[in-house]
Biotite code that builds the C-alpha atoms (Angstrom):
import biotite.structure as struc

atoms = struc.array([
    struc.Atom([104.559, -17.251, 141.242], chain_id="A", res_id=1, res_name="UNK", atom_name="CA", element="C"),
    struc.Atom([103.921, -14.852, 138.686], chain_id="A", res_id=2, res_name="UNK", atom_name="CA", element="C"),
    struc.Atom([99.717, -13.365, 138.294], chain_id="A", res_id=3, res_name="UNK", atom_name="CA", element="C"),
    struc.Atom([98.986, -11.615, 135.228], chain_id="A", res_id=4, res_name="UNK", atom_name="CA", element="C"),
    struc.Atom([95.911, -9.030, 134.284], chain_id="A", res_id=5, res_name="UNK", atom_name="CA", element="C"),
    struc.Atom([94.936, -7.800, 131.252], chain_id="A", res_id=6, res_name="UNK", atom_name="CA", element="C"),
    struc.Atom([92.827, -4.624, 130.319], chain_id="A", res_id=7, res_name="UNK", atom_name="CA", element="C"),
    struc.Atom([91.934, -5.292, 126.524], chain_id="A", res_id=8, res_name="UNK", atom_name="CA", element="C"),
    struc.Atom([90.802, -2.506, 123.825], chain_id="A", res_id=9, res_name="UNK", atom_name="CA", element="C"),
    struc.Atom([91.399, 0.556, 126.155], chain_id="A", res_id=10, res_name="UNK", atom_name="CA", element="C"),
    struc.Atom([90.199, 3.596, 124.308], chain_id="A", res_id=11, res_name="UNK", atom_name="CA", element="C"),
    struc.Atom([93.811, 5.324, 124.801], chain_id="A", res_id=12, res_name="UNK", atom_name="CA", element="C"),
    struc.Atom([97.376, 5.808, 122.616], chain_id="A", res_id=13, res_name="UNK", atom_name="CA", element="C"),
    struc.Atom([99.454, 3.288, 123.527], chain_id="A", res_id=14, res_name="UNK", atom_name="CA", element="C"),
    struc.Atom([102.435, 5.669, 122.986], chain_id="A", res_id=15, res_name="UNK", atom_name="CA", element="C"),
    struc.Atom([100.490, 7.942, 125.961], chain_id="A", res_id=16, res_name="UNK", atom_name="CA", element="C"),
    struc.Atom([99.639, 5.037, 127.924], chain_id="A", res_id=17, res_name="UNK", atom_name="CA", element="C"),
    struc.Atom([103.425, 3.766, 127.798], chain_id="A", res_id=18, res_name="UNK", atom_name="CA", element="C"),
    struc.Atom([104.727, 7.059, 129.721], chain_id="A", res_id=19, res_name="UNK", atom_name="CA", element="C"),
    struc.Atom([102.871, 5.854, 133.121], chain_id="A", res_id=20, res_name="UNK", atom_name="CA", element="C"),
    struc.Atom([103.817, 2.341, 132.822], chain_id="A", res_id=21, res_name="UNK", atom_name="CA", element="C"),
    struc.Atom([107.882, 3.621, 132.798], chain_id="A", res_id=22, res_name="UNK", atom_name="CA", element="C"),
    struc.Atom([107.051, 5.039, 136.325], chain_id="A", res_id=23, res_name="UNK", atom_name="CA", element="C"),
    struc.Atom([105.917, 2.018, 137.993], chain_id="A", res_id=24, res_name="UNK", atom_name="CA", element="C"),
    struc.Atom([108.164, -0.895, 136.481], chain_id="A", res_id=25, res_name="UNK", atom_name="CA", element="C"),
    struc.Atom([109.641, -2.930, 139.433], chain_id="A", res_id=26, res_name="UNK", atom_name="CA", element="C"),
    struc.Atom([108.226, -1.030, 142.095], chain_id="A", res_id=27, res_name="UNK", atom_name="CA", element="C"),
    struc.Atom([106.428, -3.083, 144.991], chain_id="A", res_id=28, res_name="UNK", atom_name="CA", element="C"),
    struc.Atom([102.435, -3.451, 143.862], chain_id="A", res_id=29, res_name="UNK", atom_name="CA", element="C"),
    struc.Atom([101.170, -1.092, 146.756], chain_id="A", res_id=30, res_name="UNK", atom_name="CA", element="C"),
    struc.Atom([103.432, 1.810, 146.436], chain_id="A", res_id=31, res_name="UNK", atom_name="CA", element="C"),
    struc.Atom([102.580, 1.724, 142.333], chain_id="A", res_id=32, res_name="UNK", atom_name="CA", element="C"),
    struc.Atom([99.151, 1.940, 143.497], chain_id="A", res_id=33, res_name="UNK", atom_name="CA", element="C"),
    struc.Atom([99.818, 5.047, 145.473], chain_id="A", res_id=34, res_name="UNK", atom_name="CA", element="C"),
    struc.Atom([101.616, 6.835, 142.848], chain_id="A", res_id=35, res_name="UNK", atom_name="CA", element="C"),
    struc.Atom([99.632, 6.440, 140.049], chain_id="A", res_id=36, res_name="UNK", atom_name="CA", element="C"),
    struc.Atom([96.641, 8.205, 142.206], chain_id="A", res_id=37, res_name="UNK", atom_name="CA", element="C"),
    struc.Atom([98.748, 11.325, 141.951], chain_id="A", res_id=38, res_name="UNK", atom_name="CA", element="C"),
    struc.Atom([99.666, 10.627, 138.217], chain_id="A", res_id=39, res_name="UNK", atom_name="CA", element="C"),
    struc.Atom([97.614, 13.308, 135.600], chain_id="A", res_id=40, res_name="UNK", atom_name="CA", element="C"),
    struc.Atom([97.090, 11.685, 133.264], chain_id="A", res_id=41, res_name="UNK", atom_name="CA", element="C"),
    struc.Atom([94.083, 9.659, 131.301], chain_id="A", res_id=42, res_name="UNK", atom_name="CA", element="C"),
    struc.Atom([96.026, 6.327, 131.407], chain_id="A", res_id=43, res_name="UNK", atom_name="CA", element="C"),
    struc.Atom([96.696, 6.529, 135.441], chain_id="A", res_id=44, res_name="UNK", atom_name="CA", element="C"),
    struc.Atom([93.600, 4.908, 136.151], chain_id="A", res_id=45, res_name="UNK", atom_name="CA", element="C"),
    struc.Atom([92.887, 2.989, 133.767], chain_id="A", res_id=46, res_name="UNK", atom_name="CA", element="C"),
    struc.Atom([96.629, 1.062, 134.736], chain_id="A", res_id=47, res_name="UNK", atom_name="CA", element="C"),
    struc.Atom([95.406, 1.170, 138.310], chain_id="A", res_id=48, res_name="UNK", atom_name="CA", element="C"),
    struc.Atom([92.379, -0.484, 137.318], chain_id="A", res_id=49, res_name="UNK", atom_name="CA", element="C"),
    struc.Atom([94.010, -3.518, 135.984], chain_id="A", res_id=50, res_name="UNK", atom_name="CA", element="C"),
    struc.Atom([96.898, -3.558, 138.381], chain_id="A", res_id=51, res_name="UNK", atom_name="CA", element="C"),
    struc.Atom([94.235, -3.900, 141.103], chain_id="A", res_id=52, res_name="UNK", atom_name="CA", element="C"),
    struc.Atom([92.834, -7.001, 139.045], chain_id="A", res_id=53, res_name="UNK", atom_name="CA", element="C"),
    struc.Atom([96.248, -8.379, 139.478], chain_id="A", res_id=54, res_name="UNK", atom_name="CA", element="C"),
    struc.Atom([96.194, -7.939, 143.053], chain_id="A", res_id=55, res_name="UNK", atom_name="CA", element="C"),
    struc.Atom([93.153, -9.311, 143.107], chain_id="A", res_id=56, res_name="UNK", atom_name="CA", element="C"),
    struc.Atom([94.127, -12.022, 141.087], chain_id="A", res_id=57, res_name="UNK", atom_name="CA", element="C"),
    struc.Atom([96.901, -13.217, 143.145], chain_id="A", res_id=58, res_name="UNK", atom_name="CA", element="C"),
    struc.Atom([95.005, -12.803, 146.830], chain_id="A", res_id=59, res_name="UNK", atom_name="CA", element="C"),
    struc.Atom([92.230, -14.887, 145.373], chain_id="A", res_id=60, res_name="UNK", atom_name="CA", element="C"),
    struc.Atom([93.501, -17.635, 143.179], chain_id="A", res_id=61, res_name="UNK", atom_name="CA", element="C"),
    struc.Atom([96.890, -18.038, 144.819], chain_id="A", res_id=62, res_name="UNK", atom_name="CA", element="C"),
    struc.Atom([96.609, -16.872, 148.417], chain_id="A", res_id=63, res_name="UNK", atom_name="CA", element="C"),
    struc.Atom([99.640, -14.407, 148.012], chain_id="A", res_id=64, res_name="UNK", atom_name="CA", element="C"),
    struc.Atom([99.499, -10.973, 150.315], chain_id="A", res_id=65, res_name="UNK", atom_name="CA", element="C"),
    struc.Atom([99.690, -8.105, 147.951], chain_id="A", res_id=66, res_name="UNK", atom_name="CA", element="C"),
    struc.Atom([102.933, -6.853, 150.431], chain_id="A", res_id=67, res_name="UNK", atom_name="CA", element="C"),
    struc.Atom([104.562, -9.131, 148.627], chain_id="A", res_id=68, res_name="UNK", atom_name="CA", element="C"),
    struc.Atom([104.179, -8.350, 145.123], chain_id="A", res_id=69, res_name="UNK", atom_name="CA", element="C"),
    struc.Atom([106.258, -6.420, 142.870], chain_id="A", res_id=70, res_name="UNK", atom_name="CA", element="C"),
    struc.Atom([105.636, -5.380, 139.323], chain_id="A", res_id=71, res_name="UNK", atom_name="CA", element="C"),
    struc.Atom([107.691, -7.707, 137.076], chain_id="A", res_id=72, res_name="UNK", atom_name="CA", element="C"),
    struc.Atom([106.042, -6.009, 133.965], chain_id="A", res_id=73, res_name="UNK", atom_name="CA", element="C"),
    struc.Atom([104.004, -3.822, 132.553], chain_id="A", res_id=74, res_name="UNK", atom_name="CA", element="C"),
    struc.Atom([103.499, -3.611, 128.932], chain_id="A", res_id=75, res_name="UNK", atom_name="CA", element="C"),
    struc.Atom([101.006, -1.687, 126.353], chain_id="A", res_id=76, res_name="UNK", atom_name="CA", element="C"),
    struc.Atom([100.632, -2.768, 123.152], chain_id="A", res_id=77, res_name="UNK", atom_name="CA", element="C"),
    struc.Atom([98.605, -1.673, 120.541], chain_id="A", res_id=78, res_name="UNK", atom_name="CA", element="C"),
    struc.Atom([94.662, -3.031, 119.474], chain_id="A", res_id=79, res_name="UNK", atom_name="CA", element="C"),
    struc.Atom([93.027, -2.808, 116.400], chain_id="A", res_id=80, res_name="UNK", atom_name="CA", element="C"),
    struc.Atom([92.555, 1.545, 115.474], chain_id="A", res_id=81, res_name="UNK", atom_name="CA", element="C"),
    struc.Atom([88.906, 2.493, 115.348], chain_id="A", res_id=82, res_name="UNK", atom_name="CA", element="C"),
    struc.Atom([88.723, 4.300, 111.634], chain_id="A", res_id=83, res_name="UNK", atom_name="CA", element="C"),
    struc.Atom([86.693, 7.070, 110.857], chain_id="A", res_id=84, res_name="UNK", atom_name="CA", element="C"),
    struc.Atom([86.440, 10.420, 108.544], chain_id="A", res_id=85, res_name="UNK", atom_name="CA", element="C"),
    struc.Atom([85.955, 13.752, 109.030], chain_id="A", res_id=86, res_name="UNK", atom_name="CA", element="C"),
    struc.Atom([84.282, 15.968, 106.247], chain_id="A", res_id=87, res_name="UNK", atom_name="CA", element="C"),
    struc.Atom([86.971, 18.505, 104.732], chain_id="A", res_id=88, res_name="UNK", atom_name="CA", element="C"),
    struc.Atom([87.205, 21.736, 102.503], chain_id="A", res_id=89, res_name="UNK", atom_name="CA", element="C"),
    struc.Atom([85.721, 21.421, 99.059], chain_id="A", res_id=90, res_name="UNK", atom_name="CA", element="C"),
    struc.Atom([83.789, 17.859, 99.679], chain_id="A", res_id=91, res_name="UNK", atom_name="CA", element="C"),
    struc.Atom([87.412, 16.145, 100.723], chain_id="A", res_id=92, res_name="UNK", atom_name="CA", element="C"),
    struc.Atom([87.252, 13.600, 103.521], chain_id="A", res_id=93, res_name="UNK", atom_name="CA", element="C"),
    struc.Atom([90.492, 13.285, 106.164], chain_id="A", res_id=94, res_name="UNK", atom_name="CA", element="C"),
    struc.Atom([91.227, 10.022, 108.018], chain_id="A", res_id=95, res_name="UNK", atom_name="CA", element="C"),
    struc.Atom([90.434, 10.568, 111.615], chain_id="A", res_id=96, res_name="UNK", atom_name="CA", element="C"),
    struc.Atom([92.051, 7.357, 113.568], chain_id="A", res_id=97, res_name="UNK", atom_name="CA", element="C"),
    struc.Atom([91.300, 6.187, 116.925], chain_id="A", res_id=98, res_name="UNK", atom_name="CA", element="C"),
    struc.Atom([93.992, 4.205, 118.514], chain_id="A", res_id=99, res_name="UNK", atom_name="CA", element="C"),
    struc.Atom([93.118, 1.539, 121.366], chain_id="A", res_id=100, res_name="UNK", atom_name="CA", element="C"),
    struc.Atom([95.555, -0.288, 123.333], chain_id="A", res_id=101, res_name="UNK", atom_name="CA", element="C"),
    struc.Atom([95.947, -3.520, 125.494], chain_id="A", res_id=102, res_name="UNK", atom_name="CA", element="C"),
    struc.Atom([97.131, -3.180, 128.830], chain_id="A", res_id=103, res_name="UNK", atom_name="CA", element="C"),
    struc.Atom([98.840, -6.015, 130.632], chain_id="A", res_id=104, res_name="UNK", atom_name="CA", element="C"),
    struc.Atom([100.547, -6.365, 134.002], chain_id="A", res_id=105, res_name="UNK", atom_name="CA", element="C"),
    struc.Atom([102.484, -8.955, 135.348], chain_id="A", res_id=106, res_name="UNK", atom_name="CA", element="C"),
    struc.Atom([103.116, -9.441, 138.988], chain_id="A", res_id=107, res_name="UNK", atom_name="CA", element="C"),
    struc.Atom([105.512, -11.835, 140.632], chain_id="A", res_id=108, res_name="UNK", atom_name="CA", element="C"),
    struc.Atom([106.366, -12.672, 144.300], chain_id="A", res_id=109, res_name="UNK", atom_name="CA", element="C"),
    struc.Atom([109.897, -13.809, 143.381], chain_id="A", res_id=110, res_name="UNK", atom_name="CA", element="C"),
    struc.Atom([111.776, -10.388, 143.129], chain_id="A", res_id=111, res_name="UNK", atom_name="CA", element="C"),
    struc.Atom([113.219, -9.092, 146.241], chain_id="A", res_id=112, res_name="UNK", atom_name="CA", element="C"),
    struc.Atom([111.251, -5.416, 147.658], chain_id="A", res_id=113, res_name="UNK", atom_name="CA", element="C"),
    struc.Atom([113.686, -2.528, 146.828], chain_id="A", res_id=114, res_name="UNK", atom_name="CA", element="C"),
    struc.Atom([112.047, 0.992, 147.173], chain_id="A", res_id=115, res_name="UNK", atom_name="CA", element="C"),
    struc.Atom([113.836, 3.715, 145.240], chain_id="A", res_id=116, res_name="UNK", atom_name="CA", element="C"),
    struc.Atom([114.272, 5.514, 148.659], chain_id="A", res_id=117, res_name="UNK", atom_name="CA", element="C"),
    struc.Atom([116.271, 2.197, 149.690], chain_id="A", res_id=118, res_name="UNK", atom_name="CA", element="C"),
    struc.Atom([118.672, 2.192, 146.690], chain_id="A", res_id=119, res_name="UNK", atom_name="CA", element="C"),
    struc.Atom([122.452, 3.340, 147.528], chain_id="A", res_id=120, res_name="UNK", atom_name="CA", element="C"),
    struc.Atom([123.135, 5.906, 145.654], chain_id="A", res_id=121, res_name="UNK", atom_name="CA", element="C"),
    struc.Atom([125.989, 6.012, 142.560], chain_id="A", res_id=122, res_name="UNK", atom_name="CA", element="C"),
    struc.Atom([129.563, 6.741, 143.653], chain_id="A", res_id=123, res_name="UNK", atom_name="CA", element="C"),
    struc.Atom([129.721, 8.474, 140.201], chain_id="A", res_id=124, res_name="UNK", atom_name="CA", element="C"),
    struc.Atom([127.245, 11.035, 141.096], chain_id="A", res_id=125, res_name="UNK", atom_name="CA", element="C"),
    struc.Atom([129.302, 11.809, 144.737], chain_id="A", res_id=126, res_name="UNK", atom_name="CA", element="C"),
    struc.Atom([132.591, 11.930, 142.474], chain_id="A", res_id=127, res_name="UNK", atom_name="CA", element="C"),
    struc.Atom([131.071, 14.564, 140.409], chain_id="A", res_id=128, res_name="UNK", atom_name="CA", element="C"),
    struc.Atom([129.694, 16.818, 143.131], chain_id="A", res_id=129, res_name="UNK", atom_name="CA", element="C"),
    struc.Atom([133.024, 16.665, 145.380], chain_id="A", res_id=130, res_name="UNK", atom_name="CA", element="C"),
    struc.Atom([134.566, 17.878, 142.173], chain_id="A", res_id=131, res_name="UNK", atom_name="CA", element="C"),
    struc.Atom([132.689, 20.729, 141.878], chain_id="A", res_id=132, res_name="UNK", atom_name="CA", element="C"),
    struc.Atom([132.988, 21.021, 145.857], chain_id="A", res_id=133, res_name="UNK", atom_name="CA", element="C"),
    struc.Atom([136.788, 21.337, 145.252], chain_id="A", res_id=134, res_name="UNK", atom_name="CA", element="C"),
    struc.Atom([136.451, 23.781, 142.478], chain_id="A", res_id=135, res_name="UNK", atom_name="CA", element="C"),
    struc.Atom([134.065, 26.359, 144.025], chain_id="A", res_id=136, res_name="UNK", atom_name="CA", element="C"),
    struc.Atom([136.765, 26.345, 147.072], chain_id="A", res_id=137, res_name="UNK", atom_name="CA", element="C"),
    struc.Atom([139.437, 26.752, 144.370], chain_id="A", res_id=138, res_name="UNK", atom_name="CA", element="C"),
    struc.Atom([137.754, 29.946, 142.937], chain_id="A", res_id=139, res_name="UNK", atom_name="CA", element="C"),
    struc.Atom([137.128, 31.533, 146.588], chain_id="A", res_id=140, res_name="UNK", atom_name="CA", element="C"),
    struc.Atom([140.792, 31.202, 148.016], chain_id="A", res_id=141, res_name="UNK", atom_name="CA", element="C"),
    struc.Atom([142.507, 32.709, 144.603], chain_id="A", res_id=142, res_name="UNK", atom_name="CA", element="C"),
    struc.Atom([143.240, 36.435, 145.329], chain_id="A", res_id=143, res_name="UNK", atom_name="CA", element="C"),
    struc.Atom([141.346, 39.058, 143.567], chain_id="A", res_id=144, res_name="UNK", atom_name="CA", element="C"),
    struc.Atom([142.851, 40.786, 141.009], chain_id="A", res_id=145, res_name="UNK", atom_name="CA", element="C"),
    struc.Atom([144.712, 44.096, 141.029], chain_id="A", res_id=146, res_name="UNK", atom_name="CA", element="C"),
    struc.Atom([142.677, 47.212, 139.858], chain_id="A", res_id=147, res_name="UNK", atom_name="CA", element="C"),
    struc.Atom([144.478, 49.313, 137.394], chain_id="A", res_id=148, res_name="UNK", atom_name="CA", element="C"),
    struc.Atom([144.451, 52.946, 138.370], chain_id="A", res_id=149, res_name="UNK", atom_name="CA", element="C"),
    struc.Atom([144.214, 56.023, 136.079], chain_id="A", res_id=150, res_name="UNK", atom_name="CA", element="C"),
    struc.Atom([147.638, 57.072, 137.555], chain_id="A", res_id=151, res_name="UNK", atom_name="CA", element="C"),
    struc.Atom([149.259, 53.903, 136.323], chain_id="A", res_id=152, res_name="UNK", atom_name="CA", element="C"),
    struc.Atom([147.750, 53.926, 132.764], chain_id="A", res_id=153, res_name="UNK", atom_name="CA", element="C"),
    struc.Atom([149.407, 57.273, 132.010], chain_id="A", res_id=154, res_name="UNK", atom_name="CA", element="C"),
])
């Protein structure tokens, strides 16, 4: 079952806004909760705001425990830009524009729970650091060069 909650006309850059959203796609509903209290930034709680609508959402119309939801989506797109001028040099006027955004989360019950801490990690990235492994062992073993003396230059 998939719950959806919307946060409409947010007074934020939906290009900022976007950055947090990166961080919590697919992760389980609580632990996105968690980690956006300990994200900087303006858009962190406004995102937590509407993610705990979700939750809310889906405990109270459909009777699912919020353990068991994962983020399937979350998406910012752009509202209508709040236009407005600002007085310049030599009785010039510059555009000043004030971008809003619509936030929208999606959470679903279907997905399986994997935590990032859970995930195996790449056999690329343990090929690349026994490689290394062999080369600094390589570099230590070889036997250190001869040192020229001034007798032997003559």
């Amino acid at each position: 079952m998939q719950v959806i909650a919307t946060h409409r006309y947010a007074r934020i850059s939906a290009f900022k806004a976007r950055e947090v959203t990166r961080e919590i796609q697919g992760l389980p509903a609580v632990d996105a909760l968690q980690q956006l209290a300990f994200i900087p930034k303006k858009a962190a709680p406004l995102i937590a705001k509407t993610l705990k609508s979700a939750i809310a959402n889906a405990e109270h119309n459909n009777n699912i425990r919020p353990e068991i939801l994962v983020i399937k989506e979350a998406v910012i797109g752009e509202a209508p830009t709040i236009k407005r001028v600002r007085p310049k040099a030599r009785g010039s006027a510059g555009p000043v524009r004030k971008r809003n955004s619509h936030i929208r989360i999606v959470l679903t019950d279907e997905v399986p729970i994997v935590r990032r801490s859970d995930k195996p990690k790449s056999s690329k990235a343990s090929k690349v650091k026994a490689k290394k492994a062999e080369t600094t062992i390589e570099t230590s073993v070889e036997s250190p060069a001869t040192e020229s003396t001034p007798e032997q230059n003559s």
